[in-house]
N, C-alpha and C positions, 0 to 999 in steps of 0.2 A: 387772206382767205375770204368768201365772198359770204354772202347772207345763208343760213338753211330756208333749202326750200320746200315749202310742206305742202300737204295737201289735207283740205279738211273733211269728213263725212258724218253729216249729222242730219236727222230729220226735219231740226228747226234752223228755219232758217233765221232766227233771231240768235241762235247760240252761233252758227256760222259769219253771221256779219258782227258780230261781237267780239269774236275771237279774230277777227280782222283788221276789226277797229283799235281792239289791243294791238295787235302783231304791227300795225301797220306806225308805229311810232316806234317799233325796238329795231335797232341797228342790227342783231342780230339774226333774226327771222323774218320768211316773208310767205303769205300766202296766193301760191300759184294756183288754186283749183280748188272747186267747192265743187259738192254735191249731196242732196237730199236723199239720194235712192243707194241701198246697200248694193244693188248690181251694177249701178254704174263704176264703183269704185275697183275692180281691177283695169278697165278699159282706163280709166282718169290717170291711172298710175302708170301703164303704158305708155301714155303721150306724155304726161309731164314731164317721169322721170324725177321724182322730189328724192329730200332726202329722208323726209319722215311726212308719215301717213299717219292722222289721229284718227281714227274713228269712233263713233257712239249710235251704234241702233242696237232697239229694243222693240219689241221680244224680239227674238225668245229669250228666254231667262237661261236655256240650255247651253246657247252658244257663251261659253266664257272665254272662249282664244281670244286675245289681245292683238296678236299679231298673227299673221301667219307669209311667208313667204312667199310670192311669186315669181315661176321659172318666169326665164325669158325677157328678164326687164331689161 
């Protein structure tokens, strides 16, 4: 079975190359795709194609969906 491949979205990009510099020493997981801006991430998940997508933007304090699905991947 090959590595999971994810994708990360966060404002800072200190938290994104961190979480890289983590991931990029586990056998297990690997970071195929950053982005800072919350609308770039359904287009990012179109072309990558990962298996897991973490995201963290703030505000709004209303949006609490964690996840939510996109047709068509």
């Amino acid at each position: 079975m090959g590595r999971i491949r994810c994708v990360l979205g966060d404002r800072s990009v200190f938290f994104t190359e961190g979480l890289r510099a983590i991931l990029r020493q586990s056998p297990v997981a690997t970071i195929i795709g950053t982005t800072q801006s919350p609308e770039d991430v359904p287009g990012l998940v179109r072309r990558m194609q990962p298996d897991v997508v973490l995201v963290s933007f703030e505000p709004p304090p209303a949006s609490l969906a964690v996840a939510r699905v996109i047709p068509d991947v």
